[in-house]
N, C-alpha and C positions, 0 to 999 in steps of 0.2 A: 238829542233825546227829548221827549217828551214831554213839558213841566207835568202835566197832568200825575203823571207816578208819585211824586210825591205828597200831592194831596191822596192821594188814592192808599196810600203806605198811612196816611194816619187816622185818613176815614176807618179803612180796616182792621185799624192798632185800637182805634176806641171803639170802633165796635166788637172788638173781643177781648177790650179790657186788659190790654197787652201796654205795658208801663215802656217807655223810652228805653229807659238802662235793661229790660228782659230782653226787647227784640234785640237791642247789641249784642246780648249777650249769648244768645240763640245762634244768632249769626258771625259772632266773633269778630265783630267792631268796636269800635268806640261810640259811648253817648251823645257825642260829638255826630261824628256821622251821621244817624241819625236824624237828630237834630239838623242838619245842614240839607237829608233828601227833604224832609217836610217841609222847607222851609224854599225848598228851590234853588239853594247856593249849591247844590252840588247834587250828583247822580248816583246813583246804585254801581260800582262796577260790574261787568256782565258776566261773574264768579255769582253774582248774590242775586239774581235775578228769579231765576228757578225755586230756589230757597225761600225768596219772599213768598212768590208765590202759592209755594207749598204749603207754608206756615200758618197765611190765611183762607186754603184753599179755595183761590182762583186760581184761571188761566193767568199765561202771559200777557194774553190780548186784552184781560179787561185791566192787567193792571194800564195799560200804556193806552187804552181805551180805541183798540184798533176795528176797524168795523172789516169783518172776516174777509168778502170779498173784494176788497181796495186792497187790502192787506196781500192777499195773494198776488193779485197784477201788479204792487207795487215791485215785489220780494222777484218775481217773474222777468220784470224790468230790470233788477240790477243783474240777476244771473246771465240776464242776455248783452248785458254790458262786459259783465265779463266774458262772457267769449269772443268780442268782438275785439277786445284788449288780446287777447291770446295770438285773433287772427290776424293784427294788425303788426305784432313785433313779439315775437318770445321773450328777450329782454325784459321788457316792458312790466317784470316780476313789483316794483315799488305800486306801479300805478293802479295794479290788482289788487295787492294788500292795502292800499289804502281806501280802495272805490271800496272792500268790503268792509272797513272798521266803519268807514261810513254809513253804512247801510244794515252793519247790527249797532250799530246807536240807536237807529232808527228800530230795527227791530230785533232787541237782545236774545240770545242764546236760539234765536232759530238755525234750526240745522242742514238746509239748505245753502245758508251765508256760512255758516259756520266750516262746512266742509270745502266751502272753495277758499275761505282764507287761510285753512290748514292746507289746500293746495299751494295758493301762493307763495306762502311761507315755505315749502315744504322745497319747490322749483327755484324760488330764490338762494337757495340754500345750495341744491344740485348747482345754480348757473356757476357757482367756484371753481368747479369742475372738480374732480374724486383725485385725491393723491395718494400714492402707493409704496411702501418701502417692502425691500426684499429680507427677508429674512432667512438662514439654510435653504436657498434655494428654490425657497416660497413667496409669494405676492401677496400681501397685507394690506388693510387701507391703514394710511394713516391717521389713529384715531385722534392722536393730541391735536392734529393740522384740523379736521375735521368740527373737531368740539370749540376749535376757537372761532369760527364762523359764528356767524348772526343767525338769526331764524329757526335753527331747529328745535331750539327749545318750546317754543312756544306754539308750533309746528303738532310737538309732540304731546303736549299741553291739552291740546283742543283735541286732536285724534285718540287720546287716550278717554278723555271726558266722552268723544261721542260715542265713541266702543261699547261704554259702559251704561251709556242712558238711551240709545235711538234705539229704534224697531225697524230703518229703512236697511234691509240688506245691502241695497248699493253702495248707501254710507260706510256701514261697517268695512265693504270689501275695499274701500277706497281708504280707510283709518288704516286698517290690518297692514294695507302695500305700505302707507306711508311709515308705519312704526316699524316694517321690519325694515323699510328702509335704512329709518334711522339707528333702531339699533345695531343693526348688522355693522354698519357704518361709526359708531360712537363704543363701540365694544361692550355692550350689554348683551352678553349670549344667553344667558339665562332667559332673560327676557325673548330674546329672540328666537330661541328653539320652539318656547311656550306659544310664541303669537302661529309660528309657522306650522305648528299641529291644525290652527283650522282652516290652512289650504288645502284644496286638495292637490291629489298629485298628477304631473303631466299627464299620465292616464285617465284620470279620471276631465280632466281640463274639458271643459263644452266645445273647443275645435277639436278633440280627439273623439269625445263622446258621438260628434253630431257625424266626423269620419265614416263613423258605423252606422249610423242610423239617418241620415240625413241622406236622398239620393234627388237623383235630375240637376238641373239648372243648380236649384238650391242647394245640391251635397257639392258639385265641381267647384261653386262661386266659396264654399265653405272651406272645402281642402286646398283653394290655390290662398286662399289667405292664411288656411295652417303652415301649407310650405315657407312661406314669405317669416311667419314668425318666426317658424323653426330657424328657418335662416338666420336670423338674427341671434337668434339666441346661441347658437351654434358659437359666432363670434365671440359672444361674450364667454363661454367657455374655454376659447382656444386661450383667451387673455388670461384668465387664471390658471393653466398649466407650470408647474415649475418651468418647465422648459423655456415659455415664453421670455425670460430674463436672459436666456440666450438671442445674439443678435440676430444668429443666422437662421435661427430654427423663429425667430419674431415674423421673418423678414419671409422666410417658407409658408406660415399659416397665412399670412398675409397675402399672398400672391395665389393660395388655396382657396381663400376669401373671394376674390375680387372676379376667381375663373367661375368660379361656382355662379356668383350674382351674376356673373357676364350668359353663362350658360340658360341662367334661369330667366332675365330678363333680356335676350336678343337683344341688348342698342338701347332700349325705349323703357329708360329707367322711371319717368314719371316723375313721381314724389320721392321716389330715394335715390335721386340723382345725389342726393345730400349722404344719403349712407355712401354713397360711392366717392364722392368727396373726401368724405371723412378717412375709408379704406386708404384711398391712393395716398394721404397728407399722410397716414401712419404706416402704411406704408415708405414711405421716401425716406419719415425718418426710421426708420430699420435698415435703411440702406445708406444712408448719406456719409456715414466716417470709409466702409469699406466700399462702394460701388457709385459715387457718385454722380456715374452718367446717368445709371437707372434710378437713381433718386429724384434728377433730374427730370428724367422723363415722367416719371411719378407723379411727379410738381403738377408736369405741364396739364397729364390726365386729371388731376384737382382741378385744377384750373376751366377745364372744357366743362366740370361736370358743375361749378358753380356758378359757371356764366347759365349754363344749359336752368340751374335755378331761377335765375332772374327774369330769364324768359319767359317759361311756360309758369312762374306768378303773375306774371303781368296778363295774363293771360283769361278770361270768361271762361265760366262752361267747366260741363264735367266732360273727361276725356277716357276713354278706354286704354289700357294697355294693348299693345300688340300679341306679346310672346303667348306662343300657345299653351304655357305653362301658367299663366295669369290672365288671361284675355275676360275673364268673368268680372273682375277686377278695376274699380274707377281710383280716377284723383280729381282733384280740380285744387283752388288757389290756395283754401283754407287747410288742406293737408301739408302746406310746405311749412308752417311755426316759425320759428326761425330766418329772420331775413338776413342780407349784408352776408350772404357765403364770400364773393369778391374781396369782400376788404377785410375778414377773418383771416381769407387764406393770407392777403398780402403781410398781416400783423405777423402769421407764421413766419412766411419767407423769409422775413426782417430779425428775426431773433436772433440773438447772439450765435448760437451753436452754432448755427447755419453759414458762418463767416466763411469757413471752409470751401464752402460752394461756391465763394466770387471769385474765385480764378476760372470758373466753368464757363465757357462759353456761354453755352446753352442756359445757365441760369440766370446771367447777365441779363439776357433777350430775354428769359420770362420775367425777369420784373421788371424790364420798360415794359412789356408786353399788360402786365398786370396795372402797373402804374397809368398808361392808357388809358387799359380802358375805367379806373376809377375817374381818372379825368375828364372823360367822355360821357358816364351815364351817372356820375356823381356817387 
């Protein structure tokens, strides 16, 4: 952070005749404190930034003494650091949240850094992955599992703060996801009923608006990517049915699932070779205690669909889909997030449950088959 702020906090304290122990007290410090930003032993936390600001109405920029146009290129520079971090390893959630605490030291309470470390935090928190208890024949997240995770508090800290103070609608729309996230998820409904009034609804949603009003090139390339989402979303509905907590009817939407993507995508999944990964892994396991040849087989379809990942990343270029159902429709490297689909699935195969399945032939062969090839392309 900048020494300069805290000359700048008592230049502006005597020139408006503002006593040590009042600005504390304004701000709900210690004299201490204070005393320690003036003096350079210590910095403003970036809660009191704004505040000071306000108090002696400047900018942020003059407190930290930043000259407008560096300041932009600099701020510009970290954001494109972060998404190079994104496209380099999804994991990679620590090394996000720290490029950004580093870079609002540099420049406090800007809301550009602000809203990617409430992402980071936000993703780091998702990568636990969402756990579920049944209740009367209902699926529940579980909140206690949920709340005892790292990051969302602070997550929800910063997206509530910028809810309340930015004028960038992107921001907001990007706070509103993240908090209903986490409320939905931590069991705050109140809060969560309230954030969800100012979405709108799938109808009104801009791939249904544009449906209608969007035509040529531009309305087909618009509706094959409404399909695609619908798709997905579709999914995550099938998951929250009572039913789902049955194996056989798990094991039926599942196989619903996988015809549909197969129908819509011909063969040439692109970038959701990973949704299809994912299908076939949850799939197998909906099958594996009762049908474990087609569990099996399941595996193996995982298996094709996460090598088929590593491939076409390694891979230049944007590429077109085939299917005449998406053909409007690109990928290239940086749409795949997530690398290491290969040694995920192998972590699966490897799980306890799955003990069942080493008397199977065929699963035998696919984990030397897997084991392979992590040998082979590391």
């Amino acid at each position: 952070m900048n020494v300069i702020i805290g000359e700048k906090i008592k230049a502006l304290r005597k020139r408006d005749d503002i006593t040590q122990e009042r600005l504390a007290e304004v701000l709900g410090v210690t004299n201490q404190a204070v005393s320690k930003w003036e003096s350079g032993n210590s910095y403003p936390d970036i809660e009191y930034i704004s505040p000071i600001a306000n108090i002696f109405n400047v900018t942020i920029d003059y407190l930290f003494d930043h000259d407008t146009a560096e300041k932009a290129k600099k701020i510009e520079e970290y954001c494109e650091q972060y998404e190079t971090h994104k496209r380099i390893n999804q994991p990679l959630n620590d090394e996000r949240i720290e490029l950004m605490r580093h870079a609002l030291a540099e420049f406090p309470a800007e809301e550009k850094l602000l809203v990617k470390l409430a992402e980071a935090l936000f993703n780091k928190w998702l990568s636990n992955g969402l756990n579920y208890l049944t209740k009367d024949g209902y699926t529940y997240p579980d909140f206690k599992w949920h709340k005892s995770l790292d990051s969302w508090e602070e997550s929800m800290k910063i997206s509530e703060g910028l809810l309340a103070s930015s004028t960038d609608d992107a921001i907001r729309a990007k706070c509103r996801y993240y908090l209903a996230m986490i409320y939905g998820r931590t069991n705050e409904k109140e809060k969560l009923l309230a954030i969800v009034e100012k979405f709108d609804s799938i109808w009104c949603s801009k791939e249904n608006i544009l449906h209608f009003t969007l035509f040529g090139e531009e309305g087909i390339k618009n509706n094959q990517q409404y399909l695609v989402s619908l798709l997905g979303m579709l999914g995550n509905l099938f998951f929250l049915t009572p039913e789902f907590t049955n194996t056989d009817t798990r094991a039926e939407q599942y196989g619903i699932l996988i015809s549909m993507w197969k129908f819509i995508f011909r063969g040439d999944y692109g970038a959701y070779n990973s949704r299809m990964a994912s299908l076939y892994s949850e799939y197998a396991e909906a099958l594996y205690q009762t049908k474990p040849d087609e569990a099996v087989k399941a595996f193996e379809q995982a298996f094709a669909h996460a090598k088929m990942i590593e491939m076409l990343d390694s891979e230049e270029g944007e590429k077109t889909y085939t299917s005449p159902y998406v053909n409007r429709l690109t990928y290239n490297r940086e749409h795949f997030g997530q690398r290491g689909w290969v040694h995920n699935l192998y972590i699966t195969l490897t799980e306890h449950k799955y003990h069942v399945l080493r008397v199977n032939a065929g699963f035998i062969t696919l984990i030397k088959e897997v084991e392979d090839w992590i040998a082979e392309n590391g």
